[in-house]
DSSP file (Angstrom, degrees, kcal/mol; ACC not computed):
  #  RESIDUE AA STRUCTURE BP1 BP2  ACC     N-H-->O    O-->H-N    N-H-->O    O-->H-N    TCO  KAPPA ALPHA  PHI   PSI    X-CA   Y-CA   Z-CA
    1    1 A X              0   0    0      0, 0.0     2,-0.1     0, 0.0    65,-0.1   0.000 360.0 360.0 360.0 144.3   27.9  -40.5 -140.8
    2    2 A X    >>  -     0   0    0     63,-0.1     4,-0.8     1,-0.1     3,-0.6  -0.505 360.0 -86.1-108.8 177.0   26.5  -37.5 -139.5
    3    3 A X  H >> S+     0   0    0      1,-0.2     4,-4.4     2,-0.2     3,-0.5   0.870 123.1  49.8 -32.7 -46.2   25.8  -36.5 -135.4
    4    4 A X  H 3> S+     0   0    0      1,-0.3     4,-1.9     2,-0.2     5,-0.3   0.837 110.7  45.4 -90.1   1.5   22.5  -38.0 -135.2
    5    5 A X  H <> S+     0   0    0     -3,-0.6     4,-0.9     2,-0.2    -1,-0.3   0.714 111.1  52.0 -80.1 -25.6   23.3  -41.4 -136.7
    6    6 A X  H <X S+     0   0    0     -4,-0.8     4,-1.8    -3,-0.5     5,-0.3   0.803 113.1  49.5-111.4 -37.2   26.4  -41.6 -134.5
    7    7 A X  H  X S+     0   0    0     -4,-4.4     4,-6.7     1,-0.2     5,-0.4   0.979 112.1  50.2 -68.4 -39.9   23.8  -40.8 -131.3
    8    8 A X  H  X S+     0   0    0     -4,-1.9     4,-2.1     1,-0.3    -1,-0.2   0.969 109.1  43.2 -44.3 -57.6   21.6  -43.2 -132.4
    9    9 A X  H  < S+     0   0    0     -4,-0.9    -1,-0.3    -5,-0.3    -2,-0.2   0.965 117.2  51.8 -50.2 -34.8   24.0  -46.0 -132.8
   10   10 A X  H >< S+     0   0    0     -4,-1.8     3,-1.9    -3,-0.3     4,-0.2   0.980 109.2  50.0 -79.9 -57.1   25.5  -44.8 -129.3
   11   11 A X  H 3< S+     0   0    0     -4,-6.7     4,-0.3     1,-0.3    -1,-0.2   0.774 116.9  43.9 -57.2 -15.1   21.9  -44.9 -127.9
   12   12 A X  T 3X S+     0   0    0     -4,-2.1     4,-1.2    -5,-0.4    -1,-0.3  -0.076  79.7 106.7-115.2  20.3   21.7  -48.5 -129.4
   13   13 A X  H <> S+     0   0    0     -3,-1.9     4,-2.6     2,-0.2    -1,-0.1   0.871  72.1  53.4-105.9 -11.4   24.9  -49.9 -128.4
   14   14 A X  H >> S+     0   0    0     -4,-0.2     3,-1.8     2,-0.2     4,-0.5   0.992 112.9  47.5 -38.7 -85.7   23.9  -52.3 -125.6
   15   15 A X  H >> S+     0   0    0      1,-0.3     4,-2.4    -4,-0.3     3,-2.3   0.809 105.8  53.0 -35.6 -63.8   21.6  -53.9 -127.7
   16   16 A X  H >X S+     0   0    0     -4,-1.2     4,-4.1     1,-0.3     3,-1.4   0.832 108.8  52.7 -42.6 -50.8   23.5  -54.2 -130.2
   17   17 A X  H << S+     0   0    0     -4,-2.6    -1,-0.3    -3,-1.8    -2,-0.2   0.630 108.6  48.1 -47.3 -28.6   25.8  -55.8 -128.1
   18   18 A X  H << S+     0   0    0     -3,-2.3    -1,-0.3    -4,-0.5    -2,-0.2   0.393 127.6  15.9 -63.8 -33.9   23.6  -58.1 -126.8
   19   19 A X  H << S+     0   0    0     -4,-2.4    -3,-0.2    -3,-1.4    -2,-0.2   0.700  85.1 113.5-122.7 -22.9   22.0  -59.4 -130.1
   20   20 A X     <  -     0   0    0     -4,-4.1     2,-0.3    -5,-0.5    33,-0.1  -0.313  49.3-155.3 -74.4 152.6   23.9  -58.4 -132.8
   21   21 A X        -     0   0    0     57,-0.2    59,-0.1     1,-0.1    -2,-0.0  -0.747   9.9-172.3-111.3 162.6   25.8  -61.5 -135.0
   22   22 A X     >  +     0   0    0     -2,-0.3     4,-1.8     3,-0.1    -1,-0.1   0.439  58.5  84.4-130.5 -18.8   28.7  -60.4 -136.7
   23   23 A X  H  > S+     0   0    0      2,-0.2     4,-0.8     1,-0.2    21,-0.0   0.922 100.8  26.9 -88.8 -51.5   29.8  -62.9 -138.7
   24   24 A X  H  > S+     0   0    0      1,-0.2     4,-2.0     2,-0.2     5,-0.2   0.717 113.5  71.1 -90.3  -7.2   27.7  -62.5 -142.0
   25   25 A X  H  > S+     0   0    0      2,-0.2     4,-2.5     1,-0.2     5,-0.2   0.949  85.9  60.6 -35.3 -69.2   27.4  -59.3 -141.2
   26   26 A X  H  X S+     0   0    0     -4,-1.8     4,-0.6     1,-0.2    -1,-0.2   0.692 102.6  51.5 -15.6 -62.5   30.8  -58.8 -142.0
   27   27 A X  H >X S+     0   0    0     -4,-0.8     4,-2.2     2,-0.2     3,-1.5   0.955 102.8  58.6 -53.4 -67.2   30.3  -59.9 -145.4
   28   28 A X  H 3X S+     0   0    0     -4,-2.0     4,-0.7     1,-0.2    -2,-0.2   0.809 109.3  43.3 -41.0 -40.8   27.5  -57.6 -146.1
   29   29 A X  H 3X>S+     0   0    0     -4,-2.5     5,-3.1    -5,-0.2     4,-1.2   0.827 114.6  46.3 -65.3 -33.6   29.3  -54.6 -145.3
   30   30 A X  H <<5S+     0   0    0     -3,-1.5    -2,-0.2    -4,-0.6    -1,-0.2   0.789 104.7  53.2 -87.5 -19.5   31.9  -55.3 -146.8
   31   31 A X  H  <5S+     0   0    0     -4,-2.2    77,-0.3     1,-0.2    76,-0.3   0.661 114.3  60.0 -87.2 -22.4   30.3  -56.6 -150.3
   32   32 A X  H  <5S-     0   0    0     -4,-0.7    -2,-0.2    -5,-0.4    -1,-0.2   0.844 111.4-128.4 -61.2 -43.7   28.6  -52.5 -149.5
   33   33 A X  T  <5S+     0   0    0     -4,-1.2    -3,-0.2     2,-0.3    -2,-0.1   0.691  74.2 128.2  86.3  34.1   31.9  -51.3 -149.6
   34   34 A X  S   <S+     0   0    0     -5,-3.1     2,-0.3    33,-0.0    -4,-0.2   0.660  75.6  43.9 -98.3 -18.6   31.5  -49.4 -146.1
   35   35 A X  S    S-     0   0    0     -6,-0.8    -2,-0.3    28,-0.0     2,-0.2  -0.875  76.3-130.1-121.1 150.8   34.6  -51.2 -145.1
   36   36 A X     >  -     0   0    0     -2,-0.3     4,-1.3     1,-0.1     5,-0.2  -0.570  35.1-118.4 -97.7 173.9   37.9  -52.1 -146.2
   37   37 A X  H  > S+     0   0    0      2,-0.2     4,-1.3     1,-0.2     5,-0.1   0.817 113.1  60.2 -82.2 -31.0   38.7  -55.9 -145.7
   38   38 A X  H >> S+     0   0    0      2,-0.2     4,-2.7     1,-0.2     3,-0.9   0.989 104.6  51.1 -59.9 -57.0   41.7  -55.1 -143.4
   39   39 A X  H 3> S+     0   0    0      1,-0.3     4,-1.2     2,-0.2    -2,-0.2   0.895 114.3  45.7 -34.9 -38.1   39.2  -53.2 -140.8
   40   40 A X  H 3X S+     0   0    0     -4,-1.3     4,-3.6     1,-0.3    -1,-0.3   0.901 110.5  47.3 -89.7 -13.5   37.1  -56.0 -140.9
   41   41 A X  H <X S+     0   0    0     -4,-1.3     4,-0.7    -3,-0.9    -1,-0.3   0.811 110.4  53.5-104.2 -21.4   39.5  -58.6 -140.5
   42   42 A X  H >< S+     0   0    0     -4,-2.7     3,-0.5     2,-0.1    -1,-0.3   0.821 111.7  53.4 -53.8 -36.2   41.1  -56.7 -137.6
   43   43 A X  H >< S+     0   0    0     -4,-1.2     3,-0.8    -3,-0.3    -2,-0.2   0.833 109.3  42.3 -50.9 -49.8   37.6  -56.7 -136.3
   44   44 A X  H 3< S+     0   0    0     -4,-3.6    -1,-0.2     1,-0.3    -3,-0.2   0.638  94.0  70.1 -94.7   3.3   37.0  -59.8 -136.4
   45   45 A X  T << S+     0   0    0     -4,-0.7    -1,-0.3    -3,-0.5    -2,-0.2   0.178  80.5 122.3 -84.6  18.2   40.4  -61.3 -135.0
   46   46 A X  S <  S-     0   0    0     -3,-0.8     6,-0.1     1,-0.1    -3,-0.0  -0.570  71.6-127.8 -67.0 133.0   38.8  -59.4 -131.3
   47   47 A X  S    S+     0   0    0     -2,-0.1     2,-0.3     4,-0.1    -1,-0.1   0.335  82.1  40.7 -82.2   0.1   38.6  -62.1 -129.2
   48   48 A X  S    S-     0   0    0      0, 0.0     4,-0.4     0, 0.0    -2,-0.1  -0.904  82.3-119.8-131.1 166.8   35.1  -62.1 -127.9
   49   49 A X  S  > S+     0   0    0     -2,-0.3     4,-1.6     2,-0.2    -3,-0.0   0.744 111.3  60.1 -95.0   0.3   32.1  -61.4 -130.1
   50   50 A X  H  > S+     0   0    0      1,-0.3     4,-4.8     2,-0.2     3,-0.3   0.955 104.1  49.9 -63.5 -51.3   31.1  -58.2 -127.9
   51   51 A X  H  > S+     0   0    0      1,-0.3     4,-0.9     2,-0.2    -1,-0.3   0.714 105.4  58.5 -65.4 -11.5   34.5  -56.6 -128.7
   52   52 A X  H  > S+     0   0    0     -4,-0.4     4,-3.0     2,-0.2     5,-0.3   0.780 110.5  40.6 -66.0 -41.2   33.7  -57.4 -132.2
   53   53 A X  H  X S+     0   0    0     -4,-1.6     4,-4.5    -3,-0.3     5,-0.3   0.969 114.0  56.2 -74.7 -41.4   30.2  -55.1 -132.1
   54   54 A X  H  X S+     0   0    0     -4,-4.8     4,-2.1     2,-0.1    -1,-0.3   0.905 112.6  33.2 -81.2 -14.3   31.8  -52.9 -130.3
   55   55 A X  H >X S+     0   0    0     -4,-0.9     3,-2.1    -5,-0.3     4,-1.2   0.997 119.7  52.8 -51.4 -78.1   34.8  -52.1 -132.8
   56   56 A X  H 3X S+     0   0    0     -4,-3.0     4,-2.6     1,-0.3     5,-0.2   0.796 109.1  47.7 -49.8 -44.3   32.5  -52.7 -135.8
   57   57 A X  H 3X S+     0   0    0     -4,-4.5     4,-1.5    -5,-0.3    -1,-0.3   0.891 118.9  43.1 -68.8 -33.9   29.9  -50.0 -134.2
   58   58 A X  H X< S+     0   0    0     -3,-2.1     3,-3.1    -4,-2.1     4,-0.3   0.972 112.5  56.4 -62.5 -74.8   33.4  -47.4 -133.6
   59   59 A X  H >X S+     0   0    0     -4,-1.2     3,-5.5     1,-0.3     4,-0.5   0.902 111.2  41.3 -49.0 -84.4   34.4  -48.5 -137.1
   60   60 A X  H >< S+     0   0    0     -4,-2.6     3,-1.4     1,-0.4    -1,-0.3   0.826 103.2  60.7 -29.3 -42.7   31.1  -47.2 -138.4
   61   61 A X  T << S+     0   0    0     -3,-3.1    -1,-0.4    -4,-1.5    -2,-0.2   0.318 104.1  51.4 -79.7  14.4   30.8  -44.2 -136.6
   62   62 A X  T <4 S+     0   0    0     -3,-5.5    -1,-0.3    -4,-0.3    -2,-0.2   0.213  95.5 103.8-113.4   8.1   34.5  -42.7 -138.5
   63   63 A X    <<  -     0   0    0     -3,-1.4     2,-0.2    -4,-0.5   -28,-0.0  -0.026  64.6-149.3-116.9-160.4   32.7  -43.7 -141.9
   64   64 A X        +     0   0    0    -30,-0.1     3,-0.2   -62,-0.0    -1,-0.1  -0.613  49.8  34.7-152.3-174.0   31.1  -41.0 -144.2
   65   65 A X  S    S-     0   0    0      1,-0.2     2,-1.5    -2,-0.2     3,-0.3   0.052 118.7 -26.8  40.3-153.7   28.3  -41.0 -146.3
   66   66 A X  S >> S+     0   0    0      1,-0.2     4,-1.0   -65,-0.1     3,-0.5  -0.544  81.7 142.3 -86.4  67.4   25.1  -42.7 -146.1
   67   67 A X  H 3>  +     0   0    0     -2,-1.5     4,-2.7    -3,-0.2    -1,-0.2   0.898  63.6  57.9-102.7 -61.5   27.0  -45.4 -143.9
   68   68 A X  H 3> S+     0   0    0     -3,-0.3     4,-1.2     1,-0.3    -1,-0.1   0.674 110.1  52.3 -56.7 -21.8   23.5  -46.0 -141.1
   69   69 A X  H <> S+     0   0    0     -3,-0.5     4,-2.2     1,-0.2    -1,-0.3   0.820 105.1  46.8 -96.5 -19.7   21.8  -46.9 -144.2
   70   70 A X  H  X S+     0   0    0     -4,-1.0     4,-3.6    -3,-0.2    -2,-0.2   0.895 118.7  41.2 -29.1 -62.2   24.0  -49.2 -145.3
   71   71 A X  H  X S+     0   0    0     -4,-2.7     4,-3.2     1,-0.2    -2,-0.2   0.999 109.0  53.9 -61.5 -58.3   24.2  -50.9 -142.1
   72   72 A X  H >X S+     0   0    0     -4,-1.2     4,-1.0     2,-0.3     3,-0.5   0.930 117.6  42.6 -47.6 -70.0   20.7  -50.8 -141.2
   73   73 A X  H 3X S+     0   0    0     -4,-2.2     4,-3.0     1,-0.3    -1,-0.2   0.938 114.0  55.0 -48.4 -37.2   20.3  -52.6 -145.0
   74   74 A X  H 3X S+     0   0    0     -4,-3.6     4,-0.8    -5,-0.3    -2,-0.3   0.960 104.5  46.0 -56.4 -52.3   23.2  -54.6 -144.0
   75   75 A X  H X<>S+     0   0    0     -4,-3.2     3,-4.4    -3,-0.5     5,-0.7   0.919 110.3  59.4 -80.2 -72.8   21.6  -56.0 -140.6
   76   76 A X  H 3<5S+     0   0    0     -4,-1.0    -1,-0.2     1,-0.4    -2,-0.2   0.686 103.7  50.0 -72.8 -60.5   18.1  -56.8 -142.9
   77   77 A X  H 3<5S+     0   0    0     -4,-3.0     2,-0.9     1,-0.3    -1,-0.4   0.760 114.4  44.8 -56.3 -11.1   20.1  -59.4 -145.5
   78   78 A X  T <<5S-     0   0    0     -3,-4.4     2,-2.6    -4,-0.8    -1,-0.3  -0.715 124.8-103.2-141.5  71.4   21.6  -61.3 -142.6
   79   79 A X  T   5S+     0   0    0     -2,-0.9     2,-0.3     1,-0.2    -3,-0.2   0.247  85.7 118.0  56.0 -13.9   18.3  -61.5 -140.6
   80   80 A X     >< +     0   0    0     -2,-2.6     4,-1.1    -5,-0.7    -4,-0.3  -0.556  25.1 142.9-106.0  53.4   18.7  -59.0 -138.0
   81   81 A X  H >>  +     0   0    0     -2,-0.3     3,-2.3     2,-0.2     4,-0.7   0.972  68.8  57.2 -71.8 -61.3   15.6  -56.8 -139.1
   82   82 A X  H 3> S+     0   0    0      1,-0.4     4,-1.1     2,-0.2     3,-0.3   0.729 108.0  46.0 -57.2 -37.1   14.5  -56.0 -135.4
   83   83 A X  H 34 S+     0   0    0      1,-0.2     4,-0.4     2,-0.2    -1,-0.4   0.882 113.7  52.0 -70.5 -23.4   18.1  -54.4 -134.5
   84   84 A X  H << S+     0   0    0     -3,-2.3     3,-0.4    -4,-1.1     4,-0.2   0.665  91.8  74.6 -90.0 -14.7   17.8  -52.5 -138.0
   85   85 A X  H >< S+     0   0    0     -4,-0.7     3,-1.5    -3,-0.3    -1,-0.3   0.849  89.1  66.4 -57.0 -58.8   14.4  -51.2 -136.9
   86   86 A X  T 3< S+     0   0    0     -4,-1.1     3,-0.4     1,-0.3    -2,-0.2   0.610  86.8  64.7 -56.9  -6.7   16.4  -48.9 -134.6
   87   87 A X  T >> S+     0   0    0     -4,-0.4     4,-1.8    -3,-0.4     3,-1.5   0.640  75.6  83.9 -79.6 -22.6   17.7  -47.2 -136.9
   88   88 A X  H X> S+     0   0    0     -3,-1.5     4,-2.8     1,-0.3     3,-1.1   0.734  74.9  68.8 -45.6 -32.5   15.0  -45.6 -138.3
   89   89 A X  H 3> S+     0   0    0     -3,-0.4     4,-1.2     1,-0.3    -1,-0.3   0.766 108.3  42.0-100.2 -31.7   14.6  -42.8 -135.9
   90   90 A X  H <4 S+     0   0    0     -3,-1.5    -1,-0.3     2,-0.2    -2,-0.2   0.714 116.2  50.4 -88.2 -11.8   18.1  -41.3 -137.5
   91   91 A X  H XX S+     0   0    0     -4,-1.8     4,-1.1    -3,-1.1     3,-0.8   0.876 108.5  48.8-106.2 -23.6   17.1  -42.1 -140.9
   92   92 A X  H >< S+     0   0    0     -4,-2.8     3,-2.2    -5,-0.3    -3,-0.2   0.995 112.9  51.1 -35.2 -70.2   13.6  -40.5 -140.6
   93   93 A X  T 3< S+     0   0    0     -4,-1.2    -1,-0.2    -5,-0.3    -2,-0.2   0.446 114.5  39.9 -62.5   6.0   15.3  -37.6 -139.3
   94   94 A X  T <4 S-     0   0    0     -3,-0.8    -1,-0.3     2,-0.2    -2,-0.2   0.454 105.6-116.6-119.2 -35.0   18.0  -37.3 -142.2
   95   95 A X  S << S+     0   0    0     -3,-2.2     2,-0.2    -4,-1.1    -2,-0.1  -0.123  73.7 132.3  86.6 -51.5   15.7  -38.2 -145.1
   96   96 A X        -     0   0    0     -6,-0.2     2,-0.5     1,-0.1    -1,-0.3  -0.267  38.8-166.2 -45.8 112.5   17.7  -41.1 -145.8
   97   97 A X        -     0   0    0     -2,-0.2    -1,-0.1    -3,-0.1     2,-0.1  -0.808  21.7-122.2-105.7 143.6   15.5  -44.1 -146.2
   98   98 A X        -     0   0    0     -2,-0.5     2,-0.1   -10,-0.1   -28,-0.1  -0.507  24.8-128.9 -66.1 157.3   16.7  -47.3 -146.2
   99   99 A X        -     0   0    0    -30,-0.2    -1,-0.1    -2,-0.1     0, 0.0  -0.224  41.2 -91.1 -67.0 170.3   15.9  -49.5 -149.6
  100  100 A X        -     0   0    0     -2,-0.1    -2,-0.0     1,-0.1     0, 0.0   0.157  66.6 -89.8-101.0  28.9   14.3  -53.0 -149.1
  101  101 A X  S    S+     0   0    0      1,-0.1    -1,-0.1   -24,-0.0    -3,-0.0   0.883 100.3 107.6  90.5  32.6   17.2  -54.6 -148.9
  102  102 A X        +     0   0    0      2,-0.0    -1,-0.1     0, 0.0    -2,-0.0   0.464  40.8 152.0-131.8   8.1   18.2  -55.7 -152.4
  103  103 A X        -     0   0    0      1,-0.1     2,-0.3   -33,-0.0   -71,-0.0  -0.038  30.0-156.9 -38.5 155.5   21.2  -53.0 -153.0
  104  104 A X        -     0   0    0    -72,-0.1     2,-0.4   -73,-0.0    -1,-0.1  -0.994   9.3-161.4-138.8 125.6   23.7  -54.5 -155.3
  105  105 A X        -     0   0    0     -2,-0.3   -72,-0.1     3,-0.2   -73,-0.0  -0.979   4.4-163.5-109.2 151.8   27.7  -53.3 -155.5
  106  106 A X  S    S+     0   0    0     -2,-0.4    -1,-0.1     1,-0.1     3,-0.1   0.288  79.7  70.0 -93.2  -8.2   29.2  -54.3 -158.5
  107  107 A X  S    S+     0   0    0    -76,-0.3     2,-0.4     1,-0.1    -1,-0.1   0.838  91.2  63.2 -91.7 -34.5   32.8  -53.7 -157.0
  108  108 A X        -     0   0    0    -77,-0.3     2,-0.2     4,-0.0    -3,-0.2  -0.838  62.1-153.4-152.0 128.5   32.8  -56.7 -154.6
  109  109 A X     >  -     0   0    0     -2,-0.4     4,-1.1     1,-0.1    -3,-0.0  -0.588  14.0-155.6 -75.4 142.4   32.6  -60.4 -155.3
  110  110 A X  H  > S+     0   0    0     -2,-0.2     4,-0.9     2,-0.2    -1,-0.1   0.449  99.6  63.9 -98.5  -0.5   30.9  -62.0 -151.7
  111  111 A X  H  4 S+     0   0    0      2,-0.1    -1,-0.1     3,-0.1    -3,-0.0   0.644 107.8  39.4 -85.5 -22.2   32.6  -65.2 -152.6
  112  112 A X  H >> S+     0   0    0      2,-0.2     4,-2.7     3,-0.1     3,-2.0   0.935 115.0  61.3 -80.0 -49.5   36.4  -63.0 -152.1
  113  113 A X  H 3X S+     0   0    0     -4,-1.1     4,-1.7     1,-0.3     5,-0.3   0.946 106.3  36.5 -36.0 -59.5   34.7  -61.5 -149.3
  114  114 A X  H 3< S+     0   0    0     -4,-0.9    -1,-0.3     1,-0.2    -2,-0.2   0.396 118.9  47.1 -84.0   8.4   34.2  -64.2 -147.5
  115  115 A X  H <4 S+     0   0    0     -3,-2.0    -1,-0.2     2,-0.1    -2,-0.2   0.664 112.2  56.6 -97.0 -34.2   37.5  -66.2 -148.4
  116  116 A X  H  < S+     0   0    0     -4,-2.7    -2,-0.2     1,-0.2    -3,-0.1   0.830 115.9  31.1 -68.7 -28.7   39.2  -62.9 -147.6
  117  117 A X  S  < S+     0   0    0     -4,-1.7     2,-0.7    -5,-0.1    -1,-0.2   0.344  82.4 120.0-113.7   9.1   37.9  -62.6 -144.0
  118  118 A X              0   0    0     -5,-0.3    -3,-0.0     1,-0.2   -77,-0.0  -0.514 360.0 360.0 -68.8 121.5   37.6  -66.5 -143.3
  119  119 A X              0   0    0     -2,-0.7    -1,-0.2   -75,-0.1    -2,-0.0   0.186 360.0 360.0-104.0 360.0   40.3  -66.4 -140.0
C-alpha cells in the first residue's frame, strides 16, 4: 500500500470504525489472500469490534501491493459498498480501479477460511 492509500484509510478511520462489520469481512480478505489466517485470527480474538477495525485497518496499512483495492472489493462482497465508496479518491489517484467485485483466488477455499477463523 502506497502513502496515499494509507492517508486515505487514516482519513477514513472513524467511519470505518463506526460502520464497518468485520466478521465476513474477514473471510473475504482472507479468501484475497491480503492476509495470513494467523493475522486475522489474532484480529479477531480483540475483544471489542472497534479494536478489531482498528487492527485490521493497521494490518492493511503494512500490506503491499494493490492491497486498497482488495479491500475496497472486499467491503463490496460483504455489503459494505458505501464505506468502499471512500476509497475511491486513492484509487482514482493511483490508477488502480477496483473490479466489480467478482475477483476469484484459486489459492483459498472460503469454506477453510471460515472454519479456520471460527473462534
Amino acid at each position: 500500500m502506497d502513502e496515499d492509500d494509507r492517508k486515505v484509510l487514516t482519513k477514513h478511520t472513524q467511519r470505518f470504525e463506526e460502520e464497518l462489520q468485520v466478521d465476513d469481512l474477514y473471510i473475504a480478505l482472507a479468501s484475497k489472500g491480503v492476509f495470513d489466517f494467523k493475522a486475522l485470527k489474532e484480529t479477531k480474538a480483540l475483544e471489542t469490534r472497534e479494536d478489531q477495525v482498528r487492527s485490521l485497518l493497521q494490518l492493511l496499512m503494512t500490506r503491499e501491493g494493490d492491497t486498497l483495492t482488495k479491500f475496497s472489493e472486499a467491503l463490496m462482497e460483504t455489503d459494505q459498498g458505501h464505506l468502499a465508496e471512500l476509497l475511491t479518491t486513492a484509487a482514482d489517484s493511483n490508477g488502480d480501479q477496483p473490479d466489480n467485485g467478482l475477483y476469484e483466488d484459486v489459492n483459498a477455499d472460503p469454506r477453510m477460511v471460515r472454519t479456520i477463523l471460527a473462534v
